[in-house]
C-alpha positions as CSV (number, residue, x, y, z in Angstrom):
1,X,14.3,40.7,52.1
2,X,15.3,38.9,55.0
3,X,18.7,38.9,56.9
4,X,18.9,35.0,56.2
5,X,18.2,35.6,52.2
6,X,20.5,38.5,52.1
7,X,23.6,36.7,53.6
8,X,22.4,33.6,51.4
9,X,23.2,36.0,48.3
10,X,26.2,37.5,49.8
11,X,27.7,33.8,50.7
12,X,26.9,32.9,46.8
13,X,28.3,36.4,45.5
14,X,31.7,35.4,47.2
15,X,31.3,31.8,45.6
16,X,31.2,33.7,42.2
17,X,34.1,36.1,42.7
18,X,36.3,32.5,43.8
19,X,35.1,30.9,40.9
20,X,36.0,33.9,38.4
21,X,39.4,34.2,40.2
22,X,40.6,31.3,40.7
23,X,44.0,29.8,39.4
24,X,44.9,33.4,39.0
25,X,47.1,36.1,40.4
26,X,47.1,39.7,40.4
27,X,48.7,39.8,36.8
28,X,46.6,37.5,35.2
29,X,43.6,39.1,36.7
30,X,44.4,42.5,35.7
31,X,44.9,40.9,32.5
32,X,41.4,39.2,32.0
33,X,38.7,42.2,31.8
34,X,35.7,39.4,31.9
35,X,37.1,38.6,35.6
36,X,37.6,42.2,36.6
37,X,34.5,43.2,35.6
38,X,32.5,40.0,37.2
39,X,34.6,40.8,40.4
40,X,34.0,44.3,40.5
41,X,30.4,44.0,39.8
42,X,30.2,41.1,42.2
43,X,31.5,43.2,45.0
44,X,29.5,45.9,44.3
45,X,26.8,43.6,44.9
46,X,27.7,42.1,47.7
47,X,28.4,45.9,49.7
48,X,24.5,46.6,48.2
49,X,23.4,44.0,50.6
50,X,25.5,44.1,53.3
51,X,24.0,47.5,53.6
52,X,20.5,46.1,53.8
53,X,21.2,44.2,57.0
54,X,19.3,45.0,59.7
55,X,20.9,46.6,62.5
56,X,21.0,44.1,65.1
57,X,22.9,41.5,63.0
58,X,25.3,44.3,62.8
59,X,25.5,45.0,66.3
60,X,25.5,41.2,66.9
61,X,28.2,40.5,64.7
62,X,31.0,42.7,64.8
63,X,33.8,40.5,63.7
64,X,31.9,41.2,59.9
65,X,33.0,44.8,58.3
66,X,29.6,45.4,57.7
67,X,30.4,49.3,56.6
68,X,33.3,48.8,54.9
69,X,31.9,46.1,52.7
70,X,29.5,49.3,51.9
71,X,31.7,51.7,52.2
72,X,32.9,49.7,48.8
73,X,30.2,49.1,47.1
74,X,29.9,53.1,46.9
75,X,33.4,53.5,45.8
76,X,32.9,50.8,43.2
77,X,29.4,52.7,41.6
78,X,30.4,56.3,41.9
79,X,34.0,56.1,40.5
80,X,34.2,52.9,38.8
81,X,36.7,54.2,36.4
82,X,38.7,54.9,39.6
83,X,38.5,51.7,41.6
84,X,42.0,50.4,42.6
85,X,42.2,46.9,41.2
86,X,45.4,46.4,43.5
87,X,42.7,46.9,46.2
88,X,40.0,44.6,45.1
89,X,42.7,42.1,44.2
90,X,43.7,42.5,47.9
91,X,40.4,41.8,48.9
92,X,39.8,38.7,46.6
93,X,42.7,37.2,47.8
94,X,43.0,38.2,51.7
95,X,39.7,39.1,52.7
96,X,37.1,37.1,51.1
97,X,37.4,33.6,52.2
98,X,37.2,35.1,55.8
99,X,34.3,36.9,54.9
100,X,32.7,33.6,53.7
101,X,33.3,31.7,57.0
102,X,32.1,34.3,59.1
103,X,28.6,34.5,57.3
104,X,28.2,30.6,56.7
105,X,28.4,30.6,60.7
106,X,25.0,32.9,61.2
């Protein structure tokens, strides 16, 4: 795949996560399993390709936490049971929408 496919996905990955979110806060999400699971999958998804980027769009674009959107993914799938949900909400809320604008740009 492609860097331009795989930040394509991870662009529309963030536009599900909004979309299952929104209108909510951290109560009401911890409240709804449907959205904690669609987040948590979705962000496992979207560390599974930001792990497939080539170097060089890594090296180019340091502003994006290429390694610790991975380095979540792999806490996501090999303790899933364990994930913080504070931590994800965290993310949802504070580090997402960022995320978004910095990938629309390449």
């Amino acid at each position: 795949m492609e860097n331009r496919q795989i930040i394509e996905k991870m662009i529309a990955l963030i536009d599900r996560i909004e979309s299952y979110s929104q209108g909510m806060d951290y109560e009401t999400f911890m409240a709804n399993n449907m959205a904690v699971d669609a987040c948590v999958f979705n962000l496992s998804q979207l560390g599974e390709l930001a792990g497939k980027v080539d170097d060089v769009v890594e090296e180019l674009n340091p502003q994006i936490p290429w390694r610790q959107i991975y380095g979540l993914r792999n806490r996501i799938v090999h303790d899933y049971e364990g994930v913080n949900l504070k931590l994800v909400w965290e993310i949802i809320e504070s580090d997402l929408h960022e995320l978004k604008d910095e990938l629309e740009l390449l």
